[in-house]
One Martini backbone bead per residue (centre of mass of N, CA, C, O) as a GRO file, in nm:
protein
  305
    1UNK     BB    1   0.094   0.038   0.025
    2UNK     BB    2   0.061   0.331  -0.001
    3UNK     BB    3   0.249   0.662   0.142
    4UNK     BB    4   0.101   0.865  -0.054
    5UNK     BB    5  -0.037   1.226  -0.074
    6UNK     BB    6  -0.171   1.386  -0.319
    7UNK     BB    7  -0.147   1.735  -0.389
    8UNK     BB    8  -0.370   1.982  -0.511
    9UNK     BB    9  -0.365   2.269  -0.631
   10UNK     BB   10  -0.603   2.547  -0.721
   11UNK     BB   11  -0.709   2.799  -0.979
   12UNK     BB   12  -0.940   2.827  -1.249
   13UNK     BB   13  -0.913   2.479  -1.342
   14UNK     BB   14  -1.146   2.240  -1.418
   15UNK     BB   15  -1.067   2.102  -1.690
   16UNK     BB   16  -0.780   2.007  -1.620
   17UNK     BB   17  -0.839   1.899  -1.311
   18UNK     BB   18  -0.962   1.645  -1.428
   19UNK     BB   19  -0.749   1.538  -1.632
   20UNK     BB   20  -0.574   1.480  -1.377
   21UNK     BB   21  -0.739   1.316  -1.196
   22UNK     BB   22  -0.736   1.082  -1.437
   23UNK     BB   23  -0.477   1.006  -1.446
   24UNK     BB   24  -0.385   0.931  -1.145
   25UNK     BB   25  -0.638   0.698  -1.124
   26UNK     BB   26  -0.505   0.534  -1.383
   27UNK     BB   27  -0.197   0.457  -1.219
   28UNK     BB   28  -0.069   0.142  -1.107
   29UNK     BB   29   0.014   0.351  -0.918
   30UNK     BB   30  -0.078   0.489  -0.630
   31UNK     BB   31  -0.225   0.635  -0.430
   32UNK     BB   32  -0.371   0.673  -0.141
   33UNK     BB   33  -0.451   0.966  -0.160
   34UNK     BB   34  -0.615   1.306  -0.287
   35UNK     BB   35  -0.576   1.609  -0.240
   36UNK     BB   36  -0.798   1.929  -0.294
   37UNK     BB   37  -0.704   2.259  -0.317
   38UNK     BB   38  -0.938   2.450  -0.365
   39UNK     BB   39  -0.975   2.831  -0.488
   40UNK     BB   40  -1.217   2.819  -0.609
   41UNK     BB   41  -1.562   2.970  -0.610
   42UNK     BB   42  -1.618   2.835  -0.919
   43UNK     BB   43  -1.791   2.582  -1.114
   44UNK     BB   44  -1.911   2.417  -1.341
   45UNK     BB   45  -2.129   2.193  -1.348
   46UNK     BB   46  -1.964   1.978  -1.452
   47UNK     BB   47  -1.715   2.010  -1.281
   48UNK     BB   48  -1.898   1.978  -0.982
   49UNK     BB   49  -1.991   1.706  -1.046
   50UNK     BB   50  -1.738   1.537  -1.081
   51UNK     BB   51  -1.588   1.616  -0.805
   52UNK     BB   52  -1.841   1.549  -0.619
   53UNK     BB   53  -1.827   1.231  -0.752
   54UNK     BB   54  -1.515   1.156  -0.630
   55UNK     BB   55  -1.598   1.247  -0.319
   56UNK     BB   56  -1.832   1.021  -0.266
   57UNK     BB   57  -1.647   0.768  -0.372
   58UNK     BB   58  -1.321   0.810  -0.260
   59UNK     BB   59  -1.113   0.952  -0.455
   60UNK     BB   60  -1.145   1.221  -0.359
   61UNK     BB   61  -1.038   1.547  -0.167
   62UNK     BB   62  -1.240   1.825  -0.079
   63UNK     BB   63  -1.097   2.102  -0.093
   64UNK     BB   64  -1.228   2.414   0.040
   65UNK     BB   65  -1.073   2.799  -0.025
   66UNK     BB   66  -1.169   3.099   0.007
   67UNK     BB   67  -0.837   3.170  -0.090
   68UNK     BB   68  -0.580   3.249  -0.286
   69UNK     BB   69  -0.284   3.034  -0.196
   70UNK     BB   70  -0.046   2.861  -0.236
   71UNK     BB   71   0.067   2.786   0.025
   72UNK     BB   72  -0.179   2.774   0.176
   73UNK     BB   73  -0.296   2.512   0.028
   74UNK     BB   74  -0.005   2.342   0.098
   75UNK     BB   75  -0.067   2.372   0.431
   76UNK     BB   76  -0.344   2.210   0.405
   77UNK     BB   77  -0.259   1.932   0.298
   78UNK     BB   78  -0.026   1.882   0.484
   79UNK     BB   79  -0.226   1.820   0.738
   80UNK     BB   80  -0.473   1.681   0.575
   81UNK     BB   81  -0.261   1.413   0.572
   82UNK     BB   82  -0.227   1.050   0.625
   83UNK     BB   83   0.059   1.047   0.517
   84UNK     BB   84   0.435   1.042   0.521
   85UNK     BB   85   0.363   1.144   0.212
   86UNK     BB   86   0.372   1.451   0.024
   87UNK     BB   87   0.236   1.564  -0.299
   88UNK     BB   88   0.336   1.784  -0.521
   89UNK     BB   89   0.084   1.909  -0.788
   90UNK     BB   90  -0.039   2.023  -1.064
   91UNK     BB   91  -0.302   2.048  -1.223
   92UNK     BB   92  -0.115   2.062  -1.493
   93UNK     BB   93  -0.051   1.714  -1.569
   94UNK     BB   94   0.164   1.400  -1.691
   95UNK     BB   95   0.223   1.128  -1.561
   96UNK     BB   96   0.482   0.893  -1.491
   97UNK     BB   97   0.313   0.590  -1.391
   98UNK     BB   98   0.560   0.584  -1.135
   99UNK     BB   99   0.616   0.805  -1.006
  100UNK     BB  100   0.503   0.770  -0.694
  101UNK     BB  101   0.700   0.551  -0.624
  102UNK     BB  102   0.949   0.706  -0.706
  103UNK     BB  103   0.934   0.862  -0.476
  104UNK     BB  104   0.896   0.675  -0.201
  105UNK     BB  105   1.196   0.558  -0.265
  106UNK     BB  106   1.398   0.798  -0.252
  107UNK     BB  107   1.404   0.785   0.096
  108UNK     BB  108   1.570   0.564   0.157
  109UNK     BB  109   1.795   0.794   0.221
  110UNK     BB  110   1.702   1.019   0.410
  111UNK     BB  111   1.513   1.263   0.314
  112UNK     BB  112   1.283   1.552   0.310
  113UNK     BB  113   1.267   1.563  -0.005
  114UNK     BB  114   1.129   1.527  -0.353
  115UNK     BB  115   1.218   1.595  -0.704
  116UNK     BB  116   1.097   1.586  -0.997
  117UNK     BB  117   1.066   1.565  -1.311
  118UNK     BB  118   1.009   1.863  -1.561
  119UNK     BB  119   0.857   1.886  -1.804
  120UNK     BB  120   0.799   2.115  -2.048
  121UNK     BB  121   0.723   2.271  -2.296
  122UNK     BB  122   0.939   2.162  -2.565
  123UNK     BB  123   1.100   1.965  -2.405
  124UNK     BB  124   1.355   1.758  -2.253
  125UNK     BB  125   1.587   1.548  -2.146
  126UNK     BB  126   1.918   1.583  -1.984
  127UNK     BB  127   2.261   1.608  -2.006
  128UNK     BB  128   2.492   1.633  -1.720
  129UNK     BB  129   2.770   1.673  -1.601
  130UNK     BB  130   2.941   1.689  -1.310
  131UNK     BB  131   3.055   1.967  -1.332
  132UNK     BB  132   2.826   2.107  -1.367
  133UNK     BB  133   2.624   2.046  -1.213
  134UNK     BB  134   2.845   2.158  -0.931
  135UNK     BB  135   2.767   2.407  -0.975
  136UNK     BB  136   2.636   2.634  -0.827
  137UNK     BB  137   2.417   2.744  -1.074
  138UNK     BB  138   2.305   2.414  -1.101
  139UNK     BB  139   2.245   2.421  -0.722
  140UNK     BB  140   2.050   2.618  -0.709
  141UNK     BB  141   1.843   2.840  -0.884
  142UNK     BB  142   1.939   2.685  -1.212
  143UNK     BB  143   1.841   2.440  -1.165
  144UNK     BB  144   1.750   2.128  -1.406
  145UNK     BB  145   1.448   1.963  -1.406
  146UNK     BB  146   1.557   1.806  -1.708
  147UNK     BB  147   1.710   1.650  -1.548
  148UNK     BB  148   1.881   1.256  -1.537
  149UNK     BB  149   2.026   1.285  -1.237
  150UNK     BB  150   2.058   1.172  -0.953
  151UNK     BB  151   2.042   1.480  -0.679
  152UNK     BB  152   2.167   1.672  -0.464
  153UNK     BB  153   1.976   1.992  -0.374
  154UNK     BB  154   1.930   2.363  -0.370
  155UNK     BB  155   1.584   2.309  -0.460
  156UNK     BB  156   1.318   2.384  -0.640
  157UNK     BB  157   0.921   2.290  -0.792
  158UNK     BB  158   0.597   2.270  -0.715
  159UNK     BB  159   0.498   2.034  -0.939
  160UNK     BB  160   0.701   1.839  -0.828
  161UNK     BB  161   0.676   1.761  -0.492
  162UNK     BB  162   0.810   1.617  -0.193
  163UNK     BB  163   0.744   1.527   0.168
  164UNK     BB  164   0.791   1.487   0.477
  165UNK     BB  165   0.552   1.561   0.663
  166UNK     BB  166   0.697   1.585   0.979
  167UNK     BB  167   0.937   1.754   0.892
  168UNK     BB  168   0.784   1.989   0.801
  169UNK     BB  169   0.578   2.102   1.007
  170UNK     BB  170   0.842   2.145   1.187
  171UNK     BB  171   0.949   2.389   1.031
  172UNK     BB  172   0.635   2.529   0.854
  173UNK     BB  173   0.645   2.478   0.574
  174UNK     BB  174   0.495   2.741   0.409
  175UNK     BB  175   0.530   3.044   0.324
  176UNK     BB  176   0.275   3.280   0.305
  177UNK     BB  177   0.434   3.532   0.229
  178UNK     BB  178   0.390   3.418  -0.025
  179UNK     BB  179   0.232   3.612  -0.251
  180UNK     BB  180   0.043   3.541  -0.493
  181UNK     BB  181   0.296   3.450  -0.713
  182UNK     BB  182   0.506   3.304  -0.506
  183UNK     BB  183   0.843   3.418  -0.577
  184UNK     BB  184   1.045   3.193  -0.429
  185UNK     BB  185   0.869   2.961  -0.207
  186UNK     BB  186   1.088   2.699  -0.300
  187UNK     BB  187   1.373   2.847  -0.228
  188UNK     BB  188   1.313   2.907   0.102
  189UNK     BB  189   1.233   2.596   0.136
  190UNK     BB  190   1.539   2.489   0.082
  191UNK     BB  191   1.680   2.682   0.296
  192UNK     BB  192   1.535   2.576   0.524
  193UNK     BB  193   1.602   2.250   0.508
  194UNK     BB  194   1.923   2.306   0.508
  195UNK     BB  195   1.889   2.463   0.821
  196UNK     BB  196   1.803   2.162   0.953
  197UNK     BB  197   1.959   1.940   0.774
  198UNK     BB  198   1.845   1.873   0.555
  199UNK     BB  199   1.745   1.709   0.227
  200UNK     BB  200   1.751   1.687  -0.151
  201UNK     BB  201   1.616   1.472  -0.422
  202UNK     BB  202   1.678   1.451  -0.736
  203UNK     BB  203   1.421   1.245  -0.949
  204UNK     BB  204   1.383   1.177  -1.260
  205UNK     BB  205   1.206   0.900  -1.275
  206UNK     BB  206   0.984   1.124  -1.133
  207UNK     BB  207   0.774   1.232  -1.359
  208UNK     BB  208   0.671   1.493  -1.589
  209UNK     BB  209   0.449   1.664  -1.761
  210UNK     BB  210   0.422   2.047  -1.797
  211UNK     BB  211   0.129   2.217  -1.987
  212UNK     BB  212   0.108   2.494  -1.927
  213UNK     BB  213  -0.151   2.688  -1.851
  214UNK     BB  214  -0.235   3.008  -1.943
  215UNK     BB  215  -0.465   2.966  -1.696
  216UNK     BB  216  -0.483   3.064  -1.408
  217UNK     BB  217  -0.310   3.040  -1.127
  218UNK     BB  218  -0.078   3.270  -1.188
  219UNK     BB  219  -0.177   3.394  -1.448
  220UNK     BB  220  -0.451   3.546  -1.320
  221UNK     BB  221  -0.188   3.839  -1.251
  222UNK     BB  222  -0.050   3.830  -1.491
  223UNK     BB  223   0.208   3.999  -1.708
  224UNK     BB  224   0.495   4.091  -1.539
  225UNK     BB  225   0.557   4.300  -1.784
  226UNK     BB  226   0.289   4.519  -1.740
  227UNK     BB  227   0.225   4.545  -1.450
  228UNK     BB  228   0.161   4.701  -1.138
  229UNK     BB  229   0.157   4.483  -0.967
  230UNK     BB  230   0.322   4.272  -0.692
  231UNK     BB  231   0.273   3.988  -0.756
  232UNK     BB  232   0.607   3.930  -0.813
  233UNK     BB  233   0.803   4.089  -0.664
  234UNK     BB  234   0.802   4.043  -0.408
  235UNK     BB  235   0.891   3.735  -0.356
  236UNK     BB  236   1.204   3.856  -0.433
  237UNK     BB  237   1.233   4.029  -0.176
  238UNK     BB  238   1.163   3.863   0.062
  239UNK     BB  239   1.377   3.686   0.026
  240UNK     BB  240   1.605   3.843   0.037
  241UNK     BB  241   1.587   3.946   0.295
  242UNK     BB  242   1.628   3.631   0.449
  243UNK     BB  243   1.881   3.530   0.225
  244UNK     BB  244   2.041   3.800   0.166
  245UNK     BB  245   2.364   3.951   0.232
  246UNK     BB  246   2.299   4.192   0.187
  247UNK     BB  247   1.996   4.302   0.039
  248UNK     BB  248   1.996   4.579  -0.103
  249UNK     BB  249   2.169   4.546  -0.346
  250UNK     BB  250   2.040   4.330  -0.455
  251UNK     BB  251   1.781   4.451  -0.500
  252UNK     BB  252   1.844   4.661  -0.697
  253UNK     BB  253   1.979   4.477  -0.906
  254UNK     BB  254   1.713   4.359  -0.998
  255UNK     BB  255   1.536   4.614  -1.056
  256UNK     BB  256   1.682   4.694  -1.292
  257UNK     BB  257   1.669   4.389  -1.458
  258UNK     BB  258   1.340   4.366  -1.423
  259UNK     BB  259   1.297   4.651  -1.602
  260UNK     BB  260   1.577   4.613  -1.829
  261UNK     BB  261   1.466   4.466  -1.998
  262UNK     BB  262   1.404   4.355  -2.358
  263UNK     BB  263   1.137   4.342  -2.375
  264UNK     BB  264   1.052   4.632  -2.235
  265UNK     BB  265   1.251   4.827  -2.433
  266UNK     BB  266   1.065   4.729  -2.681
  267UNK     BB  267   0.850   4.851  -2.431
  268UNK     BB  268   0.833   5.127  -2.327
  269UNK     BB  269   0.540   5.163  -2.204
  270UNK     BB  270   0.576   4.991  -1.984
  271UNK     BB  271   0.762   5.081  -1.759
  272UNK     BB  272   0.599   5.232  -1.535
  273UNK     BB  273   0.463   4.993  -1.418
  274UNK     BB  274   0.701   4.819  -1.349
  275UNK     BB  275   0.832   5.022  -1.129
  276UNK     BB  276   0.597   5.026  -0.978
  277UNK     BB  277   0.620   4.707  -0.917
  278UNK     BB  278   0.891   4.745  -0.754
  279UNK     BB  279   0.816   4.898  -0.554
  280UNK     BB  280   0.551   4.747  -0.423
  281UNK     BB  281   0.672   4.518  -0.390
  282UNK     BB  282   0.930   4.606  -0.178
  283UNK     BB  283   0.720   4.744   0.030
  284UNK     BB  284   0.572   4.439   0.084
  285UNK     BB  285   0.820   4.287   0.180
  286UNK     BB  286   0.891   4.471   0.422
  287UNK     BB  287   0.636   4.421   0.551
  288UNK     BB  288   0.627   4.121   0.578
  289UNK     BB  289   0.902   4.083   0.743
  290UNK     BB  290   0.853   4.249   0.989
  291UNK     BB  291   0.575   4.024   1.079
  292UNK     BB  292   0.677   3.769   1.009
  293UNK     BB  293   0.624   3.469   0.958
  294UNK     BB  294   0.413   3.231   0.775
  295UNK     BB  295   0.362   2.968   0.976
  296UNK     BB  296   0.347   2.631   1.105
  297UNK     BB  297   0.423   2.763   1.354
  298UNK     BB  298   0.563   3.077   1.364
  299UNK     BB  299   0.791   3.002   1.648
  300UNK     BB  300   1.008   2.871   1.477
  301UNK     BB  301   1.127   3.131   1.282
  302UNK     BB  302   1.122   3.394   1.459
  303UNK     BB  303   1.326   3.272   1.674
  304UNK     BB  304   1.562   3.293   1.374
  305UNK     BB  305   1.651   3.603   1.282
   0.00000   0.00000   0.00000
């Protein structure tokens, strides 16, 4: 019997939500059970019945989430899961066969967390080797998830990670203040795991391809090349305050990196909007760090700032 618990946050794709989870409930070996963190409001009503009818024959859990907020419903899945290992995937993937076993092996290294492959569209798997491997910029920010050897990482990816129940929980699962597109609140979640001692496993065995639907989800908050909201930058901004020192330069540097794009420049109406969203976003992510992590008992990280 499966020891791991599938977990779907979802946001305003309720067809694509539907064929993510047949494909999930007829693979040869499944997990134990599926949790779906819904924060859509309304689903079409053949979609509200499809689901309502997999929820009362016991094929999935169906929570429904108030607002939307990936760590945050990531957060609640992590509590109501009762297995070992909770998975988490998007919405929009298509798994390969064996994915859920190949998680749950991976734990046996005795690691907090394991990354599976993801293929984007129009990837394929590639093979790096050692030397580039082992450099800093493709083992931290840069790791590229559609490496094709198992080794141990210093990021994430939420659309395929899975993680120790008990071991997340205890350091406070996911920072909810990375809020609207929750920008780099998997690689806070890798130095936090880092930072307790844990270790994170890049398994390529367990893979997806990740259909990347253009709407719903985090593309909701629009497009970050173009919006005054801070919905994209504040989590780049609230990330470096907690882990880059000094802070301040690295904050300018991307500053003026995320306004002074390619396409930006070649859109130069954009700019105002940009500038903005880039204030915006530094001033709520500075707003965000004086009020302490918002983590499951956030009295584990506030007392070691």
């Amino acid at each position: 019997m499966s020891n791991v618990t599938i977990a779907i946050p979802t946001y305003r794709r309720g067809p694509i939500l539907v064929e993510t989870l047949q494909r999930l409930l007829e693979l040869p070996e499944r997990a134990a059970e599926i949790v779906v963190a819904d924060q859509t409001p309304s689903h079409d009503p053949a979609i509200e019945q499809r689901l309502e009818s997999w929820s009362r024959a016991g094929a999935i859990r169906w929570m429904r989430l108030p607002s939307p907020s990936i760590p945050h419903a990531m957060n609640e899945a992590l509590l109501a899961a009762r297995t070992r290992i909770v998975l988490f995937v998007d919405d929009d993937i298509v798994p390969s066969p064996h994915f859920v076993a190949e998680h749950e092996r991976a734990y046996a290294t005795g690691v907090w967390a394991v990354v599976g492959q993801v293929l984007q569209p129009g990837e394929r798997a590639e093979h790096f080797d050692d030397a580039r491997l082992h450099r800093g910029a493709l083992r931290d920010l840069d790791f590229p998830f559609n490496h094709d050897t198992a080794t141990v990482v210093e990021n994430a990816i939420g659309c395929n990670l899975s993680v120790d129940r008990q071991r997340i929980v205890a350091i406070g699962g996911f920072d909810e203040n990375f809020v609207a597109a929750a920008y780099r609140f998997e690689t806070d979640f890798a130095r936090r795991v880092a930072a307790a001692g844990g270790r994170i496993r890049f398994e390529p065995r367990a893979a997806i391809d990740h259909l990347h639907v253009p709407t719903g989800g985090i593309r909701a908050h629009g497009d970050f090349r173009q919006t005054a909201a801070p919905a994209h930058s504040a989590g780049l901004y609230y990330f470096a305050l907690w882990h880059v020192r000094p802070a301040a330069p690295y904050a300018a540097k991307r500053f003026l990196r995320n306004v002074l794009t390619a396409w930006n420049l070649k859109h130069p109406w954009t700019l105002p909007a940009k500038i903005v969203a880039e204030i915006r976003g530094y001033a709520l992510a500075r707003k965000l760090f004086r009020g302490g992590r918002k983590l499951i008992g956030a009295e584990f990280q506030n007392a070691n700032r």
